[in-house]
Backbone as a chain_set.jsonl record, in Angstrom:
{"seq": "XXXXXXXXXXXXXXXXXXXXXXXXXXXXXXXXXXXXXXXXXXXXXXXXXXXXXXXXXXXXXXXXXXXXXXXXXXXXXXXXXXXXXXXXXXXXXXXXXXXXXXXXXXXXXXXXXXXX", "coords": {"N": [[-1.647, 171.751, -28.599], [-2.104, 172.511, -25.012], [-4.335, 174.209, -23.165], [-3.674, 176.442, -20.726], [-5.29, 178.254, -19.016], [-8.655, 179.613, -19.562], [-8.267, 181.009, -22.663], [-6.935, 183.259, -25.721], [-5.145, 181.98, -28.201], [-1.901, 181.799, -30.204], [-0.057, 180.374, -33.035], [3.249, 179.705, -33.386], [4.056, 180.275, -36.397], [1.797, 181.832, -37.339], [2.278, 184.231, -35.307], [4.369, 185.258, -36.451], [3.617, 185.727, -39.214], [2.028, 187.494, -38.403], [3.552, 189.454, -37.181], [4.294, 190.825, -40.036], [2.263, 191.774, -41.173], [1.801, 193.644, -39.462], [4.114, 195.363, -40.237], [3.894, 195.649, -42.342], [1.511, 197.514, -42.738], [2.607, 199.019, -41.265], [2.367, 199.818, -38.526], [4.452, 198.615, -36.662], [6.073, 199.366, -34.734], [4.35, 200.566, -33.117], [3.002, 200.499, -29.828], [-0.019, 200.763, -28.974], [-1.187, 199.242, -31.306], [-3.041, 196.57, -31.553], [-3.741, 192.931, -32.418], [-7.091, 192.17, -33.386], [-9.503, 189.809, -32.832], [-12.639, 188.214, -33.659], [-16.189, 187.153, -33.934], [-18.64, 187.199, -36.174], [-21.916, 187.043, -37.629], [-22.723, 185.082, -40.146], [-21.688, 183.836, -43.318], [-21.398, 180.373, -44.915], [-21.784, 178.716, -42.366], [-22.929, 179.692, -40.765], [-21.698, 181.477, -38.845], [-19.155, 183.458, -38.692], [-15.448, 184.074, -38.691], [-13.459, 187.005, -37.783], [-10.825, 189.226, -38.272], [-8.245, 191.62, -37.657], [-6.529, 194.561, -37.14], [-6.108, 197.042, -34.299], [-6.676, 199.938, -32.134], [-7.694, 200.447, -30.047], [-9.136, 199.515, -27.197], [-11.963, 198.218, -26.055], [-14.486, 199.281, -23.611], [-16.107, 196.402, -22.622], [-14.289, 194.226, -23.562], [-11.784, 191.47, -23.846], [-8.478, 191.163, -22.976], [-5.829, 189.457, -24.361], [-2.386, 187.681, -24.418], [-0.243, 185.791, -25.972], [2.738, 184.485, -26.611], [4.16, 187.054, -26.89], [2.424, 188.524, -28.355], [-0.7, 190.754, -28.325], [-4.014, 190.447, -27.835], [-6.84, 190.584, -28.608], [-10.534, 191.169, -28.146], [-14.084, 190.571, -27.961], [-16.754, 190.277, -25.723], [-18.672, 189.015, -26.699], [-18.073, 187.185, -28.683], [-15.382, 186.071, -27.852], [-17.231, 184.036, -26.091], [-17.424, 182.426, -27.999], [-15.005, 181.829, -28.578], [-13.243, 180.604, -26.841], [-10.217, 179.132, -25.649], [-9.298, 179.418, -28.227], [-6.636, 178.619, -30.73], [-5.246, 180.513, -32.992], [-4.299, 179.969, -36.191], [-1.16, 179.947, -39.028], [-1.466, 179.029, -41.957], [0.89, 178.909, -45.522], [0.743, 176.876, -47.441], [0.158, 174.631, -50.408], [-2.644, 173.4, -49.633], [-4.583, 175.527, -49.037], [-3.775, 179.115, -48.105], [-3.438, 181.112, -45.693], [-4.758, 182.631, -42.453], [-6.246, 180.64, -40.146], [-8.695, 179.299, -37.538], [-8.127, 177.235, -34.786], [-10.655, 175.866, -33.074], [-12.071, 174.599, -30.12], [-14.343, 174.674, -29.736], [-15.971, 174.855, -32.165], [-18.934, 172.595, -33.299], [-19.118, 172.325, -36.211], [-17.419, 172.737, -39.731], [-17.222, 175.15, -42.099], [-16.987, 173.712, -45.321], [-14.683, 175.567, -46.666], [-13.661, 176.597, -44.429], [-13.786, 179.176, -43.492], [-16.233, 179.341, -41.769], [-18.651, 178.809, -39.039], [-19.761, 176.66, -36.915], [-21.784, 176.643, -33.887]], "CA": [[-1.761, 172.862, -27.659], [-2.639, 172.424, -24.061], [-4.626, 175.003, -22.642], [-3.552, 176.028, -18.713], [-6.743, 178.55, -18.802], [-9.014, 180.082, -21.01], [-7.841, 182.558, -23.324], [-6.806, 183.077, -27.265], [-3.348, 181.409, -28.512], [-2.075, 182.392, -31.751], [0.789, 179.627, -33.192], [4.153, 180.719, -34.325], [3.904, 180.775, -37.856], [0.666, 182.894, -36.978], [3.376, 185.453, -35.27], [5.638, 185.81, -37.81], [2.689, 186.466, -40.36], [0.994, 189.074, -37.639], [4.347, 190.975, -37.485], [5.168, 191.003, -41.113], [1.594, 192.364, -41.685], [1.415, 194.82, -39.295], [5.362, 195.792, -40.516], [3.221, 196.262, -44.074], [0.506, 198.124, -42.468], [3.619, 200.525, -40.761], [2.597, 199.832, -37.122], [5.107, 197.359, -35.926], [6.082, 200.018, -33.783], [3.322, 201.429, -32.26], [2.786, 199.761, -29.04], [-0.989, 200.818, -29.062], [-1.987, 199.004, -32.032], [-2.623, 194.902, -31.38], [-4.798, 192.26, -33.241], [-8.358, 192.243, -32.452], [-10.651, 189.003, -33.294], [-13.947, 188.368, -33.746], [-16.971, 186.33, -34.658], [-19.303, 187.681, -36.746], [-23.229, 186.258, -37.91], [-22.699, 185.205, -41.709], [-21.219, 182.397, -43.899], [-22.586, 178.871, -45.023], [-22.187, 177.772, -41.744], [-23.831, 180.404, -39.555], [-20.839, 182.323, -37.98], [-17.399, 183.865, -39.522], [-14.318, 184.707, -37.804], [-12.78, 188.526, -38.096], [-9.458, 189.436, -38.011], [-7.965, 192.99, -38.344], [-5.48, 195.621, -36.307], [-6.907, 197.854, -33.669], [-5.406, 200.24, -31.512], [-8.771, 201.228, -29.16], [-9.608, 198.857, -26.175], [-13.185, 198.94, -25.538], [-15.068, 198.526, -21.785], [-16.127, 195.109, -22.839], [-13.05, 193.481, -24.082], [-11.286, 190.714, -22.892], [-7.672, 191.217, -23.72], [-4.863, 187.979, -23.71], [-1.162, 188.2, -24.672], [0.333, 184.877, -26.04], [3.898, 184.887, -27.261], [4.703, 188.723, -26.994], [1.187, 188.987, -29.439], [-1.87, 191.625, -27.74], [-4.962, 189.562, -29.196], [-7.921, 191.443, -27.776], [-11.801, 190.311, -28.7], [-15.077, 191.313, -27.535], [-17.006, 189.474, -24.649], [-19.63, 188.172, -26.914], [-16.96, 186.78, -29.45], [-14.688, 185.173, -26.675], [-17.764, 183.191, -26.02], [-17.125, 181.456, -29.211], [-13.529, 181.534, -29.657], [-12.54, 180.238, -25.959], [-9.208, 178.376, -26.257], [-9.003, 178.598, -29.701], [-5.52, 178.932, -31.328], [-5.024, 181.258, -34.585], [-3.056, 179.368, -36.932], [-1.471, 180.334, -40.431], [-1.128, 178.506, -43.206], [0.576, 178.761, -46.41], [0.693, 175.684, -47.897], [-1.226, 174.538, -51.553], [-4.054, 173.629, -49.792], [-5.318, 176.977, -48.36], [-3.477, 180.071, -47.398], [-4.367, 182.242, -44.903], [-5.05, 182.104, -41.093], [-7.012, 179.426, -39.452], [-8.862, 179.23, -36.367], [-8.412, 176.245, -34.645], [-11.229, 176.135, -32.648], [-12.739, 173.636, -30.053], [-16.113, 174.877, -29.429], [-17.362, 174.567, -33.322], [-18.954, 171.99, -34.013], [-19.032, 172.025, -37.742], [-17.032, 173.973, -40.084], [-17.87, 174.819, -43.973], [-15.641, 173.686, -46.274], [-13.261, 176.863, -47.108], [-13.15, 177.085, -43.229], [-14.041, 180.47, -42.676], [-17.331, 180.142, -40.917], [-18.53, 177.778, -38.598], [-21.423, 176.627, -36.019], [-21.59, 175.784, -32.253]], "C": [[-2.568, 172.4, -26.446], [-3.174, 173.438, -23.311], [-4.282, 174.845, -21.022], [-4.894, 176.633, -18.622], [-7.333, 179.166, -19.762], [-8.611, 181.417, -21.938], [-8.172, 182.362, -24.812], [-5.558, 182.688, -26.975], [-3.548, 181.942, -29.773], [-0.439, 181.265, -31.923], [1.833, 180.825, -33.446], [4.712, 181.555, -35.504], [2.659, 181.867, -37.492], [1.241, 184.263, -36.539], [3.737, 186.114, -35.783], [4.532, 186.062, -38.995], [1.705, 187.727, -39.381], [1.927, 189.903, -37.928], [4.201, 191.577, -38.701], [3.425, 192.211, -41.724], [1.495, 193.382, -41.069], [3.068, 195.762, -39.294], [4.617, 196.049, -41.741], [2.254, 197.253, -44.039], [1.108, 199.592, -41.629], [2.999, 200.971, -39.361], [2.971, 199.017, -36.376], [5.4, 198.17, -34.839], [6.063, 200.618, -32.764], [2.588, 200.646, -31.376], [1.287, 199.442, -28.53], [-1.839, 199.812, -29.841], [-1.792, 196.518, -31.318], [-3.553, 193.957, -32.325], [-6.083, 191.889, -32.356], [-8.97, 190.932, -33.521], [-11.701, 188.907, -32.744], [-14.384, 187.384, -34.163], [-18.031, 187.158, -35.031], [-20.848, 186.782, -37.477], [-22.461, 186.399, -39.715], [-21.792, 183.883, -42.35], [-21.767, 181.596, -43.962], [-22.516, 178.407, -43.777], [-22.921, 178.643, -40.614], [-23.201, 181.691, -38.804], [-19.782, 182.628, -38.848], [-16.738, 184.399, -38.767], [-14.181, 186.093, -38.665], [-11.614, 188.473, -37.658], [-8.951, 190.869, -38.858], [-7.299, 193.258, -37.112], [-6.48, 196.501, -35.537], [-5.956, 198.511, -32.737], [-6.734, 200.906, -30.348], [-9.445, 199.634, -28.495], [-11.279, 199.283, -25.98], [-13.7, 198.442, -24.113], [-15.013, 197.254, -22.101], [-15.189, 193.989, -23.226], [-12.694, 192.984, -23.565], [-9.77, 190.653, -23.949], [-6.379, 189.645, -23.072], [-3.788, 188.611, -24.553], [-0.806, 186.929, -24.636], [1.521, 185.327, -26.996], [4.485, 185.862, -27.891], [2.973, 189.259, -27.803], [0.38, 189.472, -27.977], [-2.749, 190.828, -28.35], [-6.505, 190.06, -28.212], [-9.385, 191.024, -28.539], [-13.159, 190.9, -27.837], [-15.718, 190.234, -26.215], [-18.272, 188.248, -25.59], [-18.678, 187.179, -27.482], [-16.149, 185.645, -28.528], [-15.238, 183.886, -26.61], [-17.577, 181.398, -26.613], [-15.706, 180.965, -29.76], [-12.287, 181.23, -28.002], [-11.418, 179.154, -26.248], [-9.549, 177.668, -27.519], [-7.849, 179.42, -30.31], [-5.953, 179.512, -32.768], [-3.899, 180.825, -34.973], [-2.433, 180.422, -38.145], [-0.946, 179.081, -41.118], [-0.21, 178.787, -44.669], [0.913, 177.613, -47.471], [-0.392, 175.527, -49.155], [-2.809, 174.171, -51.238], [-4.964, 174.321, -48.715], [-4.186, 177.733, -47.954], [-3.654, 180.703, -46.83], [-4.248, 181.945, -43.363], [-6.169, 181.492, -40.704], [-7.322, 179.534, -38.015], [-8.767, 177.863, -35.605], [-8.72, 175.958, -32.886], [-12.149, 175.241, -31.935], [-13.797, 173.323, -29.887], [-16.612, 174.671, -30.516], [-17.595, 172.993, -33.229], [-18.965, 171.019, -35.336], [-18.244, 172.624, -37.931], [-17.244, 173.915, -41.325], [-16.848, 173.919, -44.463], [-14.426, 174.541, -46.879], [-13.367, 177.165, -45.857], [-13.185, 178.358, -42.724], [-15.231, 180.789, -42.203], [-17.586, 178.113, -40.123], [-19.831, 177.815, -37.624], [-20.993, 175.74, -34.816], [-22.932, 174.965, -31.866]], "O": [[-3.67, 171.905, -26.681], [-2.318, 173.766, -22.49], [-4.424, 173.875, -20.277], [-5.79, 175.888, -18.225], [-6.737, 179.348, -20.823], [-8.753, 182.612, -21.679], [-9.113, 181.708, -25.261], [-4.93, 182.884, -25.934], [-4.552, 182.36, -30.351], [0.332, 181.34, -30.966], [1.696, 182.037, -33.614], [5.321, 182.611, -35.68], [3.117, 183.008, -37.431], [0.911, 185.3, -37.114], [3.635, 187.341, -35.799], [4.966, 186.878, -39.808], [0.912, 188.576, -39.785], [1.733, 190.892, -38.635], [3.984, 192.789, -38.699], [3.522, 193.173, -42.484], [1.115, 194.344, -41.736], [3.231, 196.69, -38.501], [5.015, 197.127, -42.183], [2.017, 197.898, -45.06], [0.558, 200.671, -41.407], [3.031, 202.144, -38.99], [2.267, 198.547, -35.482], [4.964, 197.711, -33.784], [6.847, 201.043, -31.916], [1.598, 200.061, -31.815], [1.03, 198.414, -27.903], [-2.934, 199.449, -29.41], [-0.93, 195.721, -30.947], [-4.185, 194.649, -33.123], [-6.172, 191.497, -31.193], [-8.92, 191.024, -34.748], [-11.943, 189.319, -31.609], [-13.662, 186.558, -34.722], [-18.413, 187.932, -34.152], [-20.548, 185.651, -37.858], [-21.921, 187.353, -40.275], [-21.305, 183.045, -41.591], [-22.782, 181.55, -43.267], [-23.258, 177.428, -43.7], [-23.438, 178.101, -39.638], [-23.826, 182.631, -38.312], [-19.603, 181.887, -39.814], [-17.232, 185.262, -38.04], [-14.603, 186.297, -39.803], [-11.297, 187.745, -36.717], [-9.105, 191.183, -40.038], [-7.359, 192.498, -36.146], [-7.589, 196.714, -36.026], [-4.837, 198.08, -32.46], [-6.469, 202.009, -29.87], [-10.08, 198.82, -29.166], [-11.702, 200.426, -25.801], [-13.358, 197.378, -23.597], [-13.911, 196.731, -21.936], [-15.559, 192.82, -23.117], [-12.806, 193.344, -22.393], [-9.731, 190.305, -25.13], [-6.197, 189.115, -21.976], [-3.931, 189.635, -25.22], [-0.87, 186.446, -23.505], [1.45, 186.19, -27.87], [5.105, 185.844, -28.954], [2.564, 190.411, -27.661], [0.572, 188.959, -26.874], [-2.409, 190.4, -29.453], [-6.856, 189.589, -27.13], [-9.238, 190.501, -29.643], [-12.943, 191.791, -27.016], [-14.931, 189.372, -25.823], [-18.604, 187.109, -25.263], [-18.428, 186.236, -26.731], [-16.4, 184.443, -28.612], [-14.614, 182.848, -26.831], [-17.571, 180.228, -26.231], [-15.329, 180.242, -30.682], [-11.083, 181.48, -27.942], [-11.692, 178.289, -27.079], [-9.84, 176.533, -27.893], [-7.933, 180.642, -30.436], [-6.826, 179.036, -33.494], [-2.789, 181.043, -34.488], [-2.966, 181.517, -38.32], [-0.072, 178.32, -40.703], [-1.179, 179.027, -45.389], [1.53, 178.006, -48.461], [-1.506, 176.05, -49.119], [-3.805, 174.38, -51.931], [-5.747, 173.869, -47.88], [-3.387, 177.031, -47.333], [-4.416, 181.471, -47.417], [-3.592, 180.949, -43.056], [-7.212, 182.034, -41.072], [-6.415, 179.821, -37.234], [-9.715, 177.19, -36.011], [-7.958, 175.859, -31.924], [-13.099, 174.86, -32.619], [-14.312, 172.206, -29.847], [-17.77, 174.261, -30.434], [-16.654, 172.209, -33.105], [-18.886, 169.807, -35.537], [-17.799, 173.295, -37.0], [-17.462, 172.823, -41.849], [-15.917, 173.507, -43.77], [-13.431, 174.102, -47.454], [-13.146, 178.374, -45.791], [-12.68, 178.654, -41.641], [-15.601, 181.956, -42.079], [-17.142, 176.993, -40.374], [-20.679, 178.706, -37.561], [-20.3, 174.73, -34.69], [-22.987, 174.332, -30.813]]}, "num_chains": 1, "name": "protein.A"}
């Protein structure tokens, strides 16, 4: 992935597992709702990503739009998650979505927290 400027990316497989969840969650629909990430204080390494559906913009938000996806995030958050692609995975070794992220410097070992 080559960033042109800073934003969020989200891969394709990452797509096709956003729709299918928010087609399970019964707002594929609803043009309001989009995926909101986050970083959050906590985990062995200091920080943890968030990931969940939202359908409420707040003042502070910095919202991006890669490959039809809404991917909306907070200003502190951003900080930490400047051009960084949301992968998925499911493959035997790990399932799930992945941040792949060039500002950490570390990351644990089960990959869901990390340190700048």
């Amino acid at each position: 992935m080559v960033a042109t400027d800073n934003g969020i990316y989200i891969s394709n497989k990452a797509k096709a597992k956003v729709y299918q969840l928010m087609k399970d969650a019964g707002v594929e629909n609803d043009p309001s709702y989009f995926l909101r990430v986050g970083v959050v204080g906590g985990g062995c390494s200091g920080l943890s990503y968030k990931l969940d559906f939202d359908n409420e913009v707040k003042p502070m938000d910095q919202v991006f739009e890669d490959k039809g996806v809404k991917i909306v995030t907070d200003l502190k958050s951003f900080l930490y998650l400047v051009n960084t692609e949301l992968e998925f995975s499911d493959g035997l070794n790990g399932k799930g979505f992945h941040f792949n992220n060039p500002n950490a410097s570390r990351s644990c070992g089960c990959g869901e927290s990390f340190s700048v």
